[in-house]
C-alpha positions in Angstrom: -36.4 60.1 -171.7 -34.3 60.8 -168.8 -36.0 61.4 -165.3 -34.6 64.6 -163.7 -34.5 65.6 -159.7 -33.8 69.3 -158.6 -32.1 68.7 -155.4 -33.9 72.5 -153.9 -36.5 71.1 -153.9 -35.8 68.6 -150.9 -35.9 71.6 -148.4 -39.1 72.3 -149.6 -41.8 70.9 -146.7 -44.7 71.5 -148.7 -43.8 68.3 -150.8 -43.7 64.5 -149.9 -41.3 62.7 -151.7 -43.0 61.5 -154.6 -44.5 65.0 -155.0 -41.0 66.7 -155.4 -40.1 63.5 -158.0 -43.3 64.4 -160.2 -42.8 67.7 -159.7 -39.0 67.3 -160.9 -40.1 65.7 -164.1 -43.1 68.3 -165.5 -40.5 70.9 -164.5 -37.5 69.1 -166.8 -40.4 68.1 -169.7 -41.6 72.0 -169.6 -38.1 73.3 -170.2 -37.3 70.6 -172.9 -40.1 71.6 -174.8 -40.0 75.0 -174.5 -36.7 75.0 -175.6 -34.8 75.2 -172.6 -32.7 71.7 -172.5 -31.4 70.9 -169.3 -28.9 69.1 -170.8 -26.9 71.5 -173.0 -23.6 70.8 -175.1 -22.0 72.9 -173.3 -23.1 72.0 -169.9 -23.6 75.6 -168.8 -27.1 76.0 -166.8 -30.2 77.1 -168.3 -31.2 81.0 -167.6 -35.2 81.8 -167.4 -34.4 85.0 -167.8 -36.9 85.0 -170.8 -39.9 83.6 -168.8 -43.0 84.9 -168.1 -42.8 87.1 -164.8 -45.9 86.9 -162.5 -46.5 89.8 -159.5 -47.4 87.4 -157.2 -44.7 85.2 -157.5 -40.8 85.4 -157.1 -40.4 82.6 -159.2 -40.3 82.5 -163.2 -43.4 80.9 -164.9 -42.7 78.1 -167.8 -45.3 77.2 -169.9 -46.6 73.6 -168.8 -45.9 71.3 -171.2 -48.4 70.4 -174.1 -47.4 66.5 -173.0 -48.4 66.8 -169.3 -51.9 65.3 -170.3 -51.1 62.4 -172.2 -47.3 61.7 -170.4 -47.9 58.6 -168.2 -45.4 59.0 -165.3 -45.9 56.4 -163.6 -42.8 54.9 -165.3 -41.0 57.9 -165.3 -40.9 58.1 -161.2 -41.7 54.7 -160.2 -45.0 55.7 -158.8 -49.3 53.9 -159.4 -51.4 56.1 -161.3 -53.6 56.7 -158.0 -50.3 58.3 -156.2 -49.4 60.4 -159.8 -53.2 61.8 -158.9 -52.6 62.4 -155.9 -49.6 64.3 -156.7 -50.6 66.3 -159.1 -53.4 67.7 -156.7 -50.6 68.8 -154.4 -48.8 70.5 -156.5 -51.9 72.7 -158.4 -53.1 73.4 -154.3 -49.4 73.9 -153.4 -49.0 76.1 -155.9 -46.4 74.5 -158.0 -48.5 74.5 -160.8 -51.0 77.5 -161.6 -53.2 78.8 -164.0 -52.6 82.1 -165.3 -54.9 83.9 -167.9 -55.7 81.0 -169.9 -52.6 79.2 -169.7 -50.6 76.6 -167.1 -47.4 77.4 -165.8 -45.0 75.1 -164.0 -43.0 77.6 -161.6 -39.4 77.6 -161.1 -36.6 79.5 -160.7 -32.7 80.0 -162.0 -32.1 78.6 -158.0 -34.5 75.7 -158.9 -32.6 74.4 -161.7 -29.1 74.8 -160.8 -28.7 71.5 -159.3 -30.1 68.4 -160.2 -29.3 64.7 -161.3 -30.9 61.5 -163.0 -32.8 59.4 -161.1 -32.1 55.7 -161.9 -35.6 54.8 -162.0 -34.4 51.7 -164.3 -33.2 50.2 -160.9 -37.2 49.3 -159.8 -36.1 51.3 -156.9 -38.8 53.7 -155.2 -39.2 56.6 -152.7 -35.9 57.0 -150.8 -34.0 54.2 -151.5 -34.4 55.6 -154.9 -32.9 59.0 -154.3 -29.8 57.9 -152.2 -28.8 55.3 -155.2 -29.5 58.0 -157.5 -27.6 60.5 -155.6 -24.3 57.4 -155.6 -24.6 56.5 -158.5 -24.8 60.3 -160.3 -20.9 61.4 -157.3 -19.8 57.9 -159.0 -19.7 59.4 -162.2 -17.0 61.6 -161.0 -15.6 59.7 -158.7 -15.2 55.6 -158.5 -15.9 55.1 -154.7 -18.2 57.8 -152.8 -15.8 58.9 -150.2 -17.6 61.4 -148.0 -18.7 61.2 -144.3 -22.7 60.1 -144.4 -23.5 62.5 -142.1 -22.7 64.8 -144.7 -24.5 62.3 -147.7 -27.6 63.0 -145.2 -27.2 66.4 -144.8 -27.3 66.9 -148.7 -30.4 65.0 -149.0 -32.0 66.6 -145.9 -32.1 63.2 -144.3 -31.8 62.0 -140.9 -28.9 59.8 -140.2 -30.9 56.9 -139.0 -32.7 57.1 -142.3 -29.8 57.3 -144.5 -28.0 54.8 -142.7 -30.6 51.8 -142.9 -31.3 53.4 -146.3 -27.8 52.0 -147.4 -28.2 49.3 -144.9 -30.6 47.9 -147.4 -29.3 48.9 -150.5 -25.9 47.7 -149.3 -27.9 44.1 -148.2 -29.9 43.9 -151.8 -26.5 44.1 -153.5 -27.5 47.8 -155.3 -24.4 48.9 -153.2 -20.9 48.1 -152.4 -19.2 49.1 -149.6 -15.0 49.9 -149.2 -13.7 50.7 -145.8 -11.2 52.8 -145.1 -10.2 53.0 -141.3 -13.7 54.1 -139.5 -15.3 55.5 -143.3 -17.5 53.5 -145.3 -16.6 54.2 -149.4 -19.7 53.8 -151.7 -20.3 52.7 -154.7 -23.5 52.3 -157.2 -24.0 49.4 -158.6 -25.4 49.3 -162.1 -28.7 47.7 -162.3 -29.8 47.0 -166.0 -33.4 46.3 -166.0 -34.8 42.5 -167.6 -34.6 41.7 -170.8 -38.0 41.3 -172.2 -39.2 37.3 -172.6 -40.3 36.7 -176.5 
């Protein structure tokens, strides 16, 4: 299965990191099984139009997922069981996650959805350095070399440019990404990573 980031929610600072990842991923497993694939054929988004509507809330409320109990994620998002915990406490106190009646909802919105991409998890990579290769690697699809200012690569990952730039410092360093100058700009590219083979 793939593992899904909604990009909204990284002005959200009622989440860490890893809480928005987890959050990401019971959001995308919800919709998937409740018949709303993020992924459709014809790469139009998803509506919720046909969710459940909740007066307290301006969001739409998608039935949690029957998996969320048995789905071990700390594959999914790179993350130890003790943090996935952790997690999953912020985001029932937060609000993220609620009971209503006698049934869980993930809550989302058609704003929630609209944007997201894969995260490479396949790379071993974790916590930042995760989402800026994730972010390359998904504008590489489109385009060979990254070419965009990283002020504006920080901006769209509501980073600060010291953190973005020794974020591709060491990505750049550990060989998960090449680098192309052009005049004063740095081009980027993702590097694929394909995980070990398994030893027999």
């Amino acid at each position: 299965m793939k593992t899904i980031f909604y990009t909204s929610t990284l002005w959200d600072d009622n989440l860490g990191l890893r809480d928005k990842f987890l959050y990401s991923q019971i959001l995308y497993i919800s919709l998937w099984d409740n018949g709303r694939e993020t992924f459709g054929a014809d790469g139009k988004n998803v509506s919720l139009n046909d969710c459940i509507d909740h007066p307290d809330y301006k969001h739409k409320l998608i039935p949690l997922s029957s998996r969320l109990s048995r789905c071990d994620y700390t594959e999914l998002i790179q993350i130890s069981r003790s943090q996935m915990y952790k997690s999953m406490g912020v985001l029932w106190d937060r609000g993220y996650i609620i009971r209503y009646g006698s049934s869980d909802y993930v809550i989302a919105d058609d704003d929630v959805i609209k944007n997201f991409f894969e995260l490479r998890v396949e790379t071993g990579l974790r916590g930042t350095p995760l989402l800026v290769y994730s972010y390359i690697a998904n504008k590489n699809k489109k385009y060979k070399w990254l070419d965009k200012y990283h002020v504006c690569i920080a901006q769209d990952l509501n980073l600060s440019p010291l953190v973005l730039s020794n974020c591709l410092r060491d990505l750049t360093k550990r060989e998960f990404i090449a680098e192309e100058r052009h005049g004063k700009r740095k081009h980027l590219q993702a590097i694929e990573k394909t995980p070990p083979s398994p030893t027999t």
